[in-house]
NUBA-991532 format. One record per residue (C-alpha): residue number from 1; x, y, z; residue in three letters. Coordinates in steps of 0.02 Angstrom, whole numbers, padded with zeros to 5 digits. Each point is the difference from the previous one (the first is absolute). Layout:
{NUM, {X, Y, Z}, 'ALA'}
...
// end
This chain:
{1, {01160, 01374, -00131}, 'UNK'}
{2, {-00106, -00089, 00132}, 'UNK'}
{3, {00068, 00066, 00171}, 'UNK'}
{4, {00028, -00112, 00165}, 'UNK'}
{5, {-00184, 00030, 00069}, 'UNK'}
{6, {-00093, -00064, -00158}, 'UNK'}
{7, {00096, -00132, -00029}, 'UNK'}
{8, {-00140, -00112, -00013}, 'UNK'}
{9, {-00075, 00071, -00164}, 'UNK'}
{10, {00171, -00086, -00095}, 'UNK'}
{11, {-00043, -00160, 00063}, 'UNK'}
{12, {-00131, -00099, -00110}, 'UNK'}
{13, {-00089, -00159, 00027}, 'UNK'}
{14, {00100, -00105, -00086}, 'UNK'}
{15, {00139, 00060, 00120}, 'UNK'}
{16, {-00089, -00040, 00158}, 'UNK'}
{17, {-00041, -00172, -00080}, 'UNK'}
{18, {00194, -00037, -00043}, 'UNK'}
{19, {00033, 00023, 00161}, 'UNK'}
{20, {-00135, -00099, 00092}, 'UNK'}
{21, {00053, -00147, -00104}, 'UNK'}
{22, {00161, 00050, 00048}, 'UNK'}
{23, {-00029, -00028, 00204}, 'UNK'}
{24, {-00114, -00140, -00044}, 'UNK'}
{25, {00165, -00089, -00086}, 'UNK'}
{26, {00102, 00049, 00161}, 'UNK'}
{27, {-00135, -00070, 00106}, 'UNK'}
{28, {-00003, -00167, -00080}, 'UNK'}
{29, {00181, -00005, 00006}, 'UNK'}
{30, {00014, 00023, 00198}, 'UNK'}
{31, {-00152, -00158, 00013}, 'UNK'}
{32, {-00143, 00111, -00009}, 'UNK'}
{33, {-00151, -00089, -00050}, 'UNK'}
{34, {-00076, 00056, -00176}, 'UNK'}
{35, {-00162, 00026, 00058}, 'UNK'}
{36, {00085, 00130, 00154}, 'UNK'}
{37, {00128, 00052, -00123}, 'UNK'}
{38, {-00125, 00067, -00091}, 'UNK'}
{39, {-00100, 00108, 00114}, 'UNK'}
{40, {00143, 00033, 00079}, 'UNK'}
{41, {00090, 00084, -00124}, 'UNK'}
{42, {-00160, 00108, -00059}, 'UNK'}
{43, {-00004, 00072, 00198}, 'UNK'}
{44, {00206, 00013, 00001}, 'UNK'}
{45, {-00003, 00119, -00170}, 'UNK'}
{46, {-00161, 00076, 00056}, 'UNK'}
{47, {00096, 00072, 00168}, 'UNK'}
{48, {00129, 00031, -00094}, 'UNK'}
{49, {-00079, 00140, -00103}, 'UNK'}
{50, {-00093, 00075, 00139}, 'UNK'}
{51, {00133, 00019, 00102}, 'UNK'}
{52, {00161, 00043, -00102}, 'UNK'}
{53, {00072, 00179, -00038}, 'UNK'}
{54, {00052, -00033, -00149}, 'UNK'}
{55, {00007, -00114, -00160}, 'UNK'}
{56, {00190, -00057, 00059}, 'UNK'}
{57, {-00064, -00023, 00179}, 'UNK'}
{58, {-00156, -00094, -00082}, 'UNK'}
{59, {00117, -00122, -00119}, 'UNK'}
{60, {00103, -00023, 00156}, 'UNK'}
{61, {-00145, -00040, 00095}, 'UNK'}
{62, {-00065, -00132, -00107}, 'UNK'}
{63, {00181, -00102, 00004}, 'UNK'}
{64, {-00033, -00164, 00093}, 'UNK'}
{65, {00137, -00126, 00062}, 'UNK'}
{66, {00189, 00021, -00008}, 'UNK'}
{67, {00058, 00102, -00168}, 'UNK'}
{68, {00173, -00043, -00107}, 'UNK'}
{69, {00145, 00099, 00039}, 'UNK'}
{70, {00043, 00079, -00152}, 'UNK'}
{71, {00159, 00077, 00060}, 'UNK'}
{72, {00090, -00177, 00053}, 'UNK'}
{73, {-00037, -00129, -00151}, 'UNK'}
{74, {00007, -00177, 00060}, 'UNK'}
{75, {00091, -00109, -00119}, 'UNK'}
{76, {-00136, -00149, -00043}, 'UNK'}
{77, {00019, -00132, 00065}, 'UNK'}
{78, {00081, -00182, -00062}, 'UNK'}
{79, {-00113, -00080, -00098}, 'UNK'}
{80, {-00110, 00139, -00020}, 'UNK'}
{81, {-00075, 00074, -00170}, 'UNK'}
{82, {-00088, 00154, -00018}, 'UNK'}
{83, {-00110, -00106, -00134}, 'UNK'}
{84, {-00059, -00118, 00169}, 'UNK'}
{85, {-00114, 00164, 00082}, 'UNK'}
{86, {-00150, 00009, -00012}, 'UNK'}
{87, {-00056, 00121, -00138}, 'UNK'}
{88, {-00172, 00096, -00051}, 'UNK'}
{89, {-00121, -00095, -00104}, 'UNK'}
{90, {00032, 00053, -00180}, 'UNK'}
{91, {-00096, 00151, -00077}, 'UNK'}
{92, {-00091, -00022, -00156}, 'UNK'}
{93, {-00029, 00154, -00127}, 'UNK'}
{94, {-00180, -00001, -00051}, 'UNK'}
{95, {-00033, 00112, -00141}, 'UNK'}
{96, {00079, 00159, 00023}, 'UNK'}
{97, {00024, -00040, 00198}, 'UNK'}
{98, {00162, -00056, 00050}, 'UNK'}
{99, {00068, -00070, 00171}, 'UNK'}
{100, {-00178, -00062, 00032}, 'UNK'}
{101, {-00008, -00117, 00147}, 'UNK'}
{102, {-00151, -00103, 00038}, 'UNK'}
{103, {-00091, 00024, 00146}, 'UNK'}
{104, {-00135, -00102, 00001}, 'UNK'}
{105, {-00138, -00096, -00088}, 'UNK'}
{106, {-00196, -00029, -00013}, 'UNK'}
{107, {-00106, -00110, -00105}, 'UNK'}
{108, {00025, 00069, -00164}, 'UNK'}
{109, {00174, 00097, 00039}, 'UNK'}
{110, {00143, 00039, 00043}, 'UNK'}
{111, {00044, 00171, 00081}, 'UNK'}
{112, {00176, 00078, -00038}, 'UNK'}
{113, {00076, 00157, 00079}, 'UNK'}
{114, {00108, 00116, -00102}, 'UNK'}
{115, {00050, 00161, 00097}, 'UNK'}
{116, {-00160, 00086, 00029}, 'UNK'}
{117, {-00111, -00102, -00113}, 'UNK'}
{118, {-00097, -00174, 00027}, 'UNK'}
{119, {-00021, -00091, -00144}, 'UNK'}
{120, {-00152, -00133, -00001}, 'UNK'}
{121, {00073, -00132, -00135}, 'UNK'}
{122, {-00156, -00124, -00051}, 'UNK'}
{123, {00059, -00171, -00008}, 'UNK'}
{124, {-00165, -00092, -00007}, 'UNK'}
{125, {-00158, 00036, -00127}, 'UNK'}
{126, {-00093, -00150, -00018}, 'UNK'}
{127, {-00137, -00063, 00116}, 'UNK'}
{128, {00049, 00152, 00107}, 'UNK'}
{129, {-00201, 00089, 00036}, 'UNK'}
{130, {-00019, 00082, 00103}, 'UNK'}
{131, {00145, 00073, -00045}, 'UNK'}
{132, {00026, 00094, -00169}, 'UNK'}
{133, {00151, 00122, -00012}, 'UNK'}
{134, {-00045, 00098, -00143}, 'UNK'}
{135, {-00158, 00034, 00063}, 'UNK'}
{136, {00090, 00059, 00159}, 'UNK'}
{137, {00095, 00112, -00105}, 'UNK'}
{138, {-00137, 00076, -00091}, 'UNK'}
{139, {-00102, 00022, 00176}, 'UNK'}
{140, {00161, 00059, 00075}, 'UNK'}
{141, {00033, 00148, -00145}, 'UNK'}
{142, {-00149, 00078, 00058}, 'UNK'}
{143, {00009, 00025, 00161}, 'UNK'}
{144, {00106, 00122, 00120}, 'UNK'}
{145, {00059, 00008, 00184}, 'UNK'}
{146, {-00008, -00069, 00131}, 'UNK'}
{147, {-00010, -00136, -00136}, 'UNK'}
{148, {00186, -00064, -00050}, 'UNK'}
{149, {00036, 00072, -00152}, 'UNK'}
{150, {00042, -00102, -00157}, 'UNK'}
{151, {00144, 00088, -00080}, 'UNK'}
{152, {00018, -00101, -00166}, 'UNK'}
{153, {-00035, -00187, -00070}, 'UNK'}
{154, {00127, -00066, -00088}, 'UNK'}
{155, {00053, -00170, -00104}, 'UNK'}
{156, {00159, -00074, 00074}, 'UNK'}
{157, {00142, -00096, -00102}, 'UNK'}
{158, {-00102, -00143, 00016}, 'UNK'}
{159, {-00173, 00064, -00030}, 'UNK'}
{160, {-00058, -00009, 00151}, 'UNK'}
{161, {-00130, 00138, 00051}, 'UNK'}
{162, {00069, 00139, 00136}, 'UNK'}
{163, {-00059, 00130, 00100}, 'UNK'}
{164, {00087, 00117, 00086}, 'UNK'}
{165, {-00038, 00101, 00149}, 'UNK'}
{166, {00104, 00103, 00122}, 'UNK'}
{167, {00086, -00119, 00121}, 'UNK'}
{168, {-00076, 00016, 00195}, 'UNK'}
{169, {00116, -00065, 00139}, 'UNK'}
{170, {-00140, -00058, 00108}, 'UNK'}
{171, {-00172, -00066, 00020}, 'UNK'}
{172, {-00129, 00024, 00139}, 'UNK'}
{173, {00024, -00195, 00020}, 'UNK'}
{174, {00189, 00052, 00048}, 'UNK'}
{175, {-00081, 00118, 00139}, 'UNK'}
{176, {-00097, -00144, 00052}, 'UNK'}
{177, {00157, -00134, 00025}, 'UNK'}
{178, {00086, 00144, 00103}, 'UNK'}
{179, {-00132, -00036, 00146}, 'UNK'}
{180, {-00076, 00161, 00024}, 'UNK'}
{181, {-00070, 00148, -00109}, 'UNK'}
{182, {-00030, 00164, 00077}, 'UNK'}
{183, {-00144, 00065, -00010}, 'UNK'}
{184, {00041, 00164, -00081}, 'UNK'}
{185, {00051, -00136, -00151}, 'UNK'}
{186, {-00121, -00102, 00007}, 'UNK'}
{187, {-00152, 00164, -00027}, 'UNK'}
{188, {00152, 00062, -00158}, 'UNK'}
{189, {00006, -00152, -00070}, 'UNK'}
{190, {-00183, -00072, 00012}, 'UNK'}
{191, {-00034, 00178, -00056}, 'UNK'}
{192, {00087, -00019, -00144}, 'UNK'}
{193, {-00093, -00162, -00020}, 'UNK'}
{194, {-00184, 00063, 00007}, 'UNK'}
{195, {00031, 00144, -00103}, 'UNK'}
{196, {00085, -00125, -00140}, 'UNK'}
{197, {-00180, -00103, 00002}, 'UNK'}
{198, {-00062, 00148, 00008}, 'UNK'}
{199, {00040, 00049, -00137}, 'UNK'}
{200, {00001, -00191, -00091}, 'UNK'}
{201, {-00179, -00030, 00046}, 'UNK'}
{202, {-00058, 00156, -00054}, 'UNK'}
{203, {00051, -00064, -00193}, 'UNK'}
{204, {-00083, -00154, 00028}, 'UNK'}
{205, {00175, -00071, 00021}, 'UNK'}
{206, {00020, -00163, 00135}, 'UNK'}
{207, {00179, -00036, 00049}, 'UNK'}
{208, {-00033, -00187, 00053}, 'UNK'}
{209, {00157, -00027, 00089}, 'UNK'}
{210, {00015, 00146, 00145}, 'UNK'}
{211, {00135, -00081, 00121}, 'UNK'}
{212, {00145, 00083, 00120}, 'UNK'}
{213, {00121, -00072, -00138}, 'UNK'}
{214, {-00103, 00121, -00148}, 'UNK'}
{215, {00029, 00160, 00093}, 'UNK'}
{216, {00164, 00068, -00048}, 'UNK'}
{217, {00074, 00147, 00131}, 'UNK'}
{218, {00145, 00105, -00073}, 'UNK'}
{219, {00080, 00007, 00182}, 'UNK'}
{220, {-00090, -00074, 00184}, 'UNK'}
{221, {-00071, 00180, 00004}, 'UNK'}
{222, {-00076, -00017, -00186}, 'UNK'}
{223, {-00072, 00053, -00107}, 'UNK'}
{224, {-00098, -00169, -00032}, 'UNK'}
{225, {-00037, -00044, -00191}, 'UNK'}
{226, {-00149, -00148, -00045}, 'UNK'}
{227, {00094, -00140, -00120}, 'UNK'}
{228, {-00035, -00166, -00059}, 'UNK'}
{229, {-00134, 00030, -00116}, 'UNK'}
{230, {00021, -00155, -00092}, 'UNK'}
{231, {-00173, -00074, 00033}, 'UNK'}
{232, {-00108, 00167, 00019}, 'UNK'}
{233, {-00145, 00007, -00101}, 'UNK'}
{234, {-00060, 00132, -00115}, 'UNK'}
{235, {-00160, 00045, -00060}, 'UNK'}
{236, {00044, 00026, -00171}, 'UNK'}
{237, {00168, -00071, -00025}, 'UNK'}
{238, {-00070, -00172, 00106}, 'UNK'}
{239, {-00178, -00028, -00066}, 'UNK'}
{240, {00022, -00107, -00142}, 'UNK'}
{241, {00101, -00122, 00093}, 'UNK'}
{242, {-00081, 00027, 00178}, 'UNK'}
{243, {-00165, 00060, -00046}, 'UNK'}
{244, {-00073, 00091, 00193}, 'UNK'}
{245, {-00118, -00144, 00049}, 'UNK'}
{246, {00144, -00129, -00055}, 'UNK'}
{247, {00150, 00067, 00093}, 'UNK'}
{248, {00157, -00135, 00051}, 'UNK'}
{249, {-00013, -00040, 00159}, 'UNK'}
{250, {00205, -00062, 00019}, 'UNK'}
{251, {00040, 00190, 00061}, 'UNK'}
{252, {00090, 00043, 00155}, 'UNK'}
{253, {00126, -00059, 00112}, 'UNK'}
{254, {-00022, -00112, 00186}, 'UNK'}
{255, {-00083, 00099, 00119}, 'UNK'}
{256, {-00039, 00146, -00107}, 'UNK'}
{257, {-00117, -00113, -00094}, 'UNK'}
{258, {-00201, 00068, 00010}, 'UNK'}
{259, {-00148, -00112, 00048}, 'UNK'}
{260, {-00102, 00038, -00148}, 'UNK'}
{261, {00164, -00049, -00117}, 'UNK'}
{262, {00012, -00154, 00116}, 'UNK'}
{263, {-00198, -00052, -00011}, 'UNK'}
{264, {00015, 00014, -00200}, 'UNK'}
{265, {-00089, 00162, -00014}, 'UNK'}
{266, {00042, 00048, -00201}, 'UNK'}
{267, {-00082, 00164, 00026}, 'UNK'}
{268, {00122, 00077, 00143}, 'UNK'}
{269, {00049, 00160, -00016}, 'UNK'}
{270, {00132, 00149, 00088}, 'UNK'}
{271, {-00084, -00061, 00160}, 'UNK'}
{272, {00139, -00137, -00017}, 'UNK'}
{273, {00142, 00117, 00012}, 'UNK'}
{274, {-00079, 00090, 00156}, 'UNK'}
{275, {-00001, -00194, 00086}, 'UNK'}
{276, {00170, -00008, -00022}, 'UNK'}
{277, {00049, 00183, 00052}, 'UNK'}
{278, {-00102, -00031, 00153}, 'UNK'}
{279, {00086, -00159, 00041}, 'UNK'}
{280, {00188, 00081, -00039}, 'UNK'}
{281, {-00045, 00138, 00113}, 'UNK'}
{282, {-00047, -00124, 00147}, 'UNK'}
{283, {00164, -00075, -00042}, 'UNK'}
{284, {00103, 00167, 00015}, 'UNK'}
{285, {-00088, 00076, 00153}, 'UNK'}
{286, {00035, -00172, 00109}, 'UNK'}
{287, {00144, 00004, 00093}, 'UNK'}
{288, {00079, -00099, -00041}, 'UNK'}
{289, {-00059, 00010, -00164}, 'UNK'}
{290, {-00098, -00153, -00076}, 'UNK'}
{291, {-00109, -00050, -00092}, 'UNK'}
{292, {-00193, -00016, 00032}, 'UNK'}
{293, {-00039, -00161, -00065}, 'UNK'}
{294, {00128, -00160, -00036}, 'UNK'}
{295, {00010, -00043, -00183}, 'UNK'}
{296, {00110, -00173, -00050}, 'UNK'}
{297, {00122, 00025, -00136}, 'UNK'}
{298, {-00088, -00006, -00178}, 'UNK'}
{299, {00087, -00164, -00071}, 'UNK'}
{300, {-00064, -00085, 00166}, 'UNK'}
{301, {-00174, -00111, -00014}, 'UNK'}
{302, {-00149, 00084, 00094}, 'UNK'}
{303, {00088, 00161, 00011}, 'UNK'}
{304, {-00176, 00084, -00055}, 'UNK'}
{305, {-00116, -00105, 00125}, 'UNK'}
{306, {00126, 00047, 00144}, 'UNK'}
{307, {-00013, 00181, -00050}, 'UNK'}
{308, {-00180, 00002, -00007}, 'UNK'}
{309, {00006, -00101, 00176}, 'UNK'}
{310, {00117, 00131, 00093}, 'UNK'}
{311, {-00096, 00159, -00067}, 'UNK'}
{312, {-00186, -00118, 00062}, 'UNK'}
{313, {00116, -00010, 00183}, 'UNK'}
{314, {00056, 00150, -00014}, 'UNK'}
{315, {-00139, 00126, -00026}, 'UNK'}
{316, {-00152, -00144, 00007}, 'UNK'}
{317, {-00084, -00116, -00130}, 'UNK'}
{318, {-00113, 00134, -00107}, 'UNK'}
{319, {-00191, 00012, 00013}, 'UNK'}
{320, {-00118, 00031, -00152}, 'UNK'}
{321, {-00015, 00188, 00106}, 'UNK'}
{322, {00196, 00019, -00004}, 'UNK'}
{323, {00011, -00066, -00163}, 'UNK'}
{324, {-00162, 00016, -00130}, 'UNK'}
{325, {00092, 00008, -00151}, 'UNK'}
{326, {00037, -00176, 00046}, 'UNK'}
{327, {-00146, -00073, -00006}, 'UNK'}
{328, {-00018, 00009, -00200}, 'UNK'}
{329, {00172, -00075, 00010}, 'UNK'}
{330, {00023, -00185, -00096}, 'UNK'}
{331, {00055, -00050, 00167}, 'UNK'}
{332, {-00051, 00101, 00121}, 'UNK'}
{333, {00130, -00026, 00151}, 'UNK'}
{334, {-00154, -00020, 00117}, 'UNK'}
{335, {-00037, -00150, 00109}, 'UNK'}
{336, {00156, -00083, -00121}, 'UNK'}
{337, {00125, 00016, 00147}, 'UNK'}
{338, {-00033, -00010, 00187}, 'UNK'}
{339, {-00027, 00162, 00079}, 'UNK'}
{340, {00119, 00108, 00093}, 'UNK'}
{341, {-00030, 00133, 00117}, 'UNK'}
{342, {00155, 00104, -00060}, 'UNK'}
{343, {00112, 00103, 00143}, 'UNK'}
{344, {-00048, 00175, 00057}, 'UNK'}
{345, {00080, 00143, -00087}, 'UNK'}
{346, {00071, 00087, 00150}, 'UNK'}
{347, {00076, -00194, 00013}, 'UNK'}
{348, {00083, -00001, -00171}, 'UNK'}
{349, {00041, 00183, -00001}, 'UNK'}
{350, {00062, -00008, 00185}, 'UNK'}
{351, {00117, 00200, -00004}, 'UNK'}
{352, {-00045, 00044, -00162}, 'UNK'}
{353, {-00056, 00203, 00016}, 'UNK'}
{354, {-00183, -00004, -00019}, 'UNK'}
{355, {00015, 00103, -00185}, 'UNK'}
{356, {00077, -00147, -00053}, 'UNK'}
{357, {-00117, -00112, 00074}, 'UNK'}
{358, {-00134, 00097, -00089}, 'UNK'}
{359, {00054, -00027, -00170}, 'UNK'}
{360, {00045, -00159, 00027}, 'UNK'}
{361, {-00172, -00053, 00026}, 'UNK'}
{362, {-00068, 00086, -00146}, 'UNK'}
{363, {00104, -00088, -00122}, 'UNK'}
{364, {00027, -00166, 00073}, 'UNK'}
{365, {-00189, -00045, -00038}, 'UNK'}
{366, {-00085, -00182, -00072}, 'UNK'}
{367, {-00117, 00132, -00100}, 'UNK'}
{368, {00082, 00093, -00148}, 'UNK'}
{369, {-00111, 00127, -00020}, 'UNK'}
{370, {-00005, 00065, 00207}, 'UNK'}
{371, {00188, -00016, -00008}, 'UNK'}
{372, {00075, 00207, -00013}, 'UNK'}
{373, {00043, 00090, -00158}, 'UNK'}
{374, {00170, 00048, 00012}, 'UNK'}
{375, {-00072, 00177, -00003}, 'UNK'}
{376, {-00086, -00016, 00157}, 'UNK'}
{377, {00167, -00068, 00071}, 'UNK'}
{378, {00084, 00172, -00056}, 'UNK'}
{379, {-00150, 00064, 00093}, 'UNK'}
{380, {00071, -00084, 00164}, 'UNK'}
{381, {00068, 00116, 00133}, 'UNK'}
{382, {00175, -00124, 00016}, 'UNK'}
{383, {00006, 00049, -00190}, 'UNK'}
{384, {-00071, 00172, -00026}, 'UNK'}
{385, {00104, 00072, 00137}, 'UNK'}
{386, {00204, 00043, -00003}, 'UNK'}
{387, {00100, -00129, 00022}, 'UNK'}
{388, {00085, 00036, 00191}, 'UNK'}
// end
């Protein structure tokens, strides 16, 4: 039996979730804003935990806004149906899951929760590259932690391709809408990160799509998991269909995107994944968080010329010495555009610890090949060290 002073260990993620949904539903309710409700409720739960005695003290703790009194039922009132609330969406059983609820979607899915499993239900094949599921599968089955694992693949009752993985109640995005990330979190979790590509790039494996939204976190504290691998490319499994000189350059997300990918280098390689580690770890060690350069949604005209226009004002227009790689580009993004000085570092980075700062501008690099390994990130002090 789990006694009163380890009462955390009962308490899985999908618990904590339940319940920050829970506050966030309160929150709305009392004219909280979604946005607020949301971080909100992630920093209400949060204190909960730390601070409570208990798991009745914690489930007490996490009750927000005036509760029924059970002991005195209130007769409805005239006119009024029980069928007239407002009711959970329906759940769906998908394969073998049942009481799946969705919980979100993405370009070629939708994502389903059932208990302590996620279930990744592909509703789109056609027309869909980057993206390939089944090659996701197959890349996913052989690899480990801090990787998410892939737990089976599965045909649903109406064909449809699904993978399953264990369900995570948060994201480092999450961490990022709360308005602040310690910094004991931020070395876990970008830990967790580094040794992930790590371990990716040392296959040969590119992830393509590294984003806060990508890096699962079974609680705040972690540990973090690298998902999303959708559009990564394999050496083997990819080569036919992206042979290495003729990569896809459609791959990652706003202002995670890379310069070479933007520039229509073909031949990019893991450096792309360090770019966008570099600029989520700017992100994360601003306070408040945000991010490093200003990306327009992806549906939205120009959103790839004003990208490549905030990272040229934001870190300077590059120079055939910051950039030679570029030169043998087909259009080399030299004397194209008019020519920005860029803002200092100790500007842009303005409180962010110096080991940060470090890294940072390591990875966040015009030339692929000077950007660091994300060994010689572990190498780091912020990262080598104990987390304090």
């Amino acid at each position: 039996m789990t006694s009163q002073s380890d009462w955390r260990v009962s308490l899985t993620s999908a618990n904590r979730y339940d319940n920050i949904q829970a506050i966030k539903d309160a929150l709305g309710q009392i004219g909280v804003p979604a946005a607020n409700a949301q971080k909100d409720a992630f920093a209400f739960e949060n204190d909960a935990y730390k601070t409570s005695s208990s798991r009745d003290n914690y489930e007490a703790a996490c009750l927000i806004g005036p509760q029924p009194d059970r002991s005195n039922p209130v007769e409805p009132a005239e006119g009024f149906h029980p069928s007239s609330e407002v009711s959970d969406p329906p759940t769906l059983t998908i394969g073998s899951y049942r009481d799946c609820r969705y919980i979100g979607d993405g370009v070629t899915a939708e994502v389903y929760r059932s208990k302590a499993v996620a279930l990744k239900v592909i509703v789109q094949t056609r027309n869909i590259e980057p993206h390939d599921p089944f090659r996701e599968a197959k890349i996913l089955k052989l690899l480990k932690k801090p990787c998410i694992p892939l737990l089976e693949t599965f045909r649903d009752q109406e064909q449809r391709f699904v993978l399953a993985f264990p369900y995570m109640p948060i994201s480092l995005e999450n961490l990022i809408e709360r308005g602040f990330i310690p910094r004991s979190s931020i070395i876990k979790h970008f830990r967790d990160l580094f040794t992930g590509l790590h371990y990716l790039h040392g296959q040969g494996i590119i992830h393509r799509d590294i984003k806060p939204s990508a890096v699962l976190l079974e609680s705040p504290g972690g540990p973090a998991y690298i998902s999303d691998f959708g559009t990564a490319w394999h050496p083997e499994l990819s080569k036919y269909a992206e042979p290495v000189d003729q990569k896809v350059l459609d791959i990652g997300t706003g202002s995670y995107r890379s310069p070479e990918a933007l520039f229509g280098n073909k031949s990019y390689g893991t450096a792309v994944d360090m770019w966008a580690a570099g600029a989520m770890l700017a992100e994360c060690s601003r306070v408040p968080p945000r991010p490093l350069f200003e990306s327009r949604p992806a549906h939205e005209d120009g959103n790839q010329l004003g990208l490549i226009l905030s990272i040229f004002k934001t870190i300077g227009s590059p120079t055939r010495e910051s950039w030679p790689e570029a030169v043998n580009f087909k259009t080399p993004p030299f004397e194209m555009y008019q020519t920005f000085e860029g803002r200092k570092w100790d500007e842009l980075l303005s409180g962010v610890e110096d080991g940060f700062r470090d890294v940072i501008m390591s990875l966040v690099k015009y030339s692929g090949s000077a950007r660091a390994s994300a060994s010689q990130v572990l190498q780091c002090e912020c990262f080598s060290a104990p987390c304090i």
